[in-house]
C-alpha positions as CSV (number, residue, x, y, z in Angstrom):
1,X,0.0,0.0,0.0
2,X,1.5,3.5,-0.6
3,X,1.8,5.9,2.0
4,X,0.0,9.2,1.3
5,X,2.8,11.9,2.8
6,X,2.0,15.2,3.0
7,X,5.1,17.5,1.7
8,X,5.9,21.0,0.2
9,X,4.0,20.3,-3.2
10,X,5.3,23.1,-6.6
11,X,1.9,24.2,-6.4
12,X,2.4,25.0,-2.8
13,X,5.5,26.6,-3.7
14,X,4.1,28.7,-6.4
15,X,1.5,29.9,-3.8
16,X,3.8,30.8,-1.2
17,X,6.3,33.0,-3.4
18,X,2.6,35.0,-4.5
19,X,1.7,36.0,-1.1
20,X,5.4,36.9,-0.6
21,X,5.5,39.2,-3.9
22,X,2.1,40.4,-2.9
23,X,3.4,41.3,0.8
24,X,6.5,43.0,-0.8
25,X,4.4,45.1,-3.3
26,X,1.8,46.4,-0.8
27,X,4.5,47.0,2.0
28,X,6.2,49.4,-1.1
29,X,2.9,50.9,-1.8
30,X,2.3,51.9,1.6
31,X,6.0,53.2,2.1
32,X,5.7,55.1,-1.1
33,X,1.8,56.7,-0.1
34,X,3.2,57.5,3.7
35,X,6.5,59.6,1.7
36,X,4.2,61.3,-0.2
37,X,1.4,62.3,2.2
38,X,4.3,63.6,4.4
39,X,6.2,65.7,1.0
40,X,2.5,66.9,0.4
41,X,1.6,68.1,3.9
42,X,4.0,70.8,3.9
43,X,3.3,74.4,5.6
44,X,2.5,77.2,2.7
45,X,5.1,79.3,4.1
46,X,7.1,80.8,1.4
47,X,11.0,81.7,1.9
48,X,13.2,84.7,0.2
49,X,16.5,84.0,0.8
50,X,19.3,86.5,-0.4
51,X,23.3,86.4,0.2
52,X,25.0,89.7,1.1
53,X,28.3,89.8,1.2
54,X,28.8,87.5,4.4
55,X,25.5,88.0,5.9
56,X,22.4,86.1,4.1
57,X,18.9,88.0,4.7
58,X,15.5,85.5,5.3
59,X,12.2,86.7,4.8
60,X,9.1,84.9,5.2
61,X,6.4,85.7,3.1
62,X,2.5,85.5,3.6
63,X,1.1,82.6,3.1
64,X,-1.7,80.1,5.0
65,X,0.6,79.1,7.7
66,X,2.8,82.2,7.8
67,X,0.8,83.6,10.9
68,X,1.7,80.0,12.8
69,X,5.3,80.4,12.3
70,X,7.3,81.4,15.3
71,X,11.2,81.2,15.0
72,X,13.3,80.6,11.5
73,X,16.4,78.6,12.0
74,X,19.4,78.8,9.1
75,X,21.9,76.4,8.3
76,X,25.0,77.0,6.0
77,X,27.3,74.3,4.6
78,X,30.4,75.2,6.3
79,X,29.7,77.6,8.8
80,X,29.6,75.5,12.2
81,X,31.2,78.3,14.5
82,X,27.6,79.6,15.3
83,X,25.4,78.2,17.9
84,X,21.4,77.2,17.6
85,X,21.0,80.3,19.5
86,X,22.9,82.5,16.7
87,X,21.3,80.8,14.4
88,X,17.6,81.4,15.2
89,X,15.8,84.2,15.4
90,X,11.8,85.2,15.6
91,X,10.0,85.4,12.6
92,X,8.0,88.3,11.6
93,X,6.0,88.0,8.6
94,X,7.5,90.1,5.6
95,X,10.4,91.2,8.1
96,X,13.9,90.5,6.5
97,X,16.2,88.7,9.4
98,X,19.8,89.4,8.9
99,X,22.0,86.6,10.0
100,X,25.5,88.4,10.0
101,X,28.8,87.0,9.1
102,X,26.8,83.9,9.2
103,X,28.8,83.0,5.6
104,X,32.1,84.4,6.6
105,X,34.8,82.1,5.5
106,X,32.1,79.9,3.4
107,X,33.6,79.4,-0.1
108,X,32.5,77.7,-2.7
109,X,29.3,75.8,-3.6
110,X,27.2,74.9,-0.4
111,X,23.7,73.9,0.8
112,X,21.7,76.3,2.6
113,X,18.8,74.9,4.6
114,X,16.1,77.5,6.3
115,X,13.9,75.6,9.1
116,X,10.8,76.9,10.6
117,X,9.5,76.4,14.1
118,X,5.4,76.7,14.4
119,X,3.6,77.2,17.2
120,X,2.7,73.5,17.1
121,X,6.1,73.1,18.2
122,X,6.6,71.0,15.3
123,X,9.8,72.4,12.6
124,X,9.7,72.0,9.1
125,X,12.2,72.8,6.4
126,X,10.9,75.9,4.6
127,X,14.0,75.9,2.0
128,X,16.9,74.3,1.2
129,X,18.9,75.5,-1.9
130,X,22.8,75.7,-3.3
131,X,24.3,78.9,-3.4
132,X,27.6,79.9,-4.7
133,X,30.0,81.6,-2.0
134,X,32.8,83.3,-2.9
């Protein structure tokens, strides 16, 4: 008599690598949807940013969630000598804030990031460019 034993069958096989492909897929999908709910979500909280010399000049301009922003935070590529504190100032709507000397020494091609603090307590980066120093 032959003995009916119960193993890992192809068709089993087939199935299993499905589901797997299936898991992979919609764990990508959701990744991809949660990145671009979170780009699409930003504040409306538009930045001018000019370079002057050694100082660079911020302004926030209106916008829907210009009223909710309370401090602006700038970064430079290169310039670590100044703290957080030196670094932040309180926004005002329209109101250029000079950060100066913040780009003395700072040659060449760097990033420049501006970040926003809102009254939320949540930060958000309002701009991030590359400007050329010289």
């Amino acid at each position: 008599m032959a003995s009916k034993n119960t193993s890992f069958t192809p068709a089993m096989g087939v199935v299993l690598v499905i589901v797997v492909i299936g898991l992979l897929v919609g764990s990508g999908l959701f990744v991809m949807e949660n990145i671009m709910t979170e780009v699409q979500t930003t504040r409306d909280v538009q930045i001018n940013l000019v370079l002057s010399g050694d100082d660079i000049v911020v302004t926030a301009l209106p916008g829907d969630d210009a009223a909710l922003l309370r401090s602006v935070t700038i970064y430079v590529d290169g310039s670590n000598s100044f703290s957080d504190a030196e670094r932040t100032k309180t926004a005002s709507i329209g109101v250029p804030l000079v950060y100066e000397n913040i780009a003395h020494g700072v040659t060449g091609t760097r990033f420049v990031m501006v970040k926003g603090t809102f009254s939320d307590g949540k930060d958000e980066i309002l701009k991030q460019i590359r400007i050329q120093f010289s």
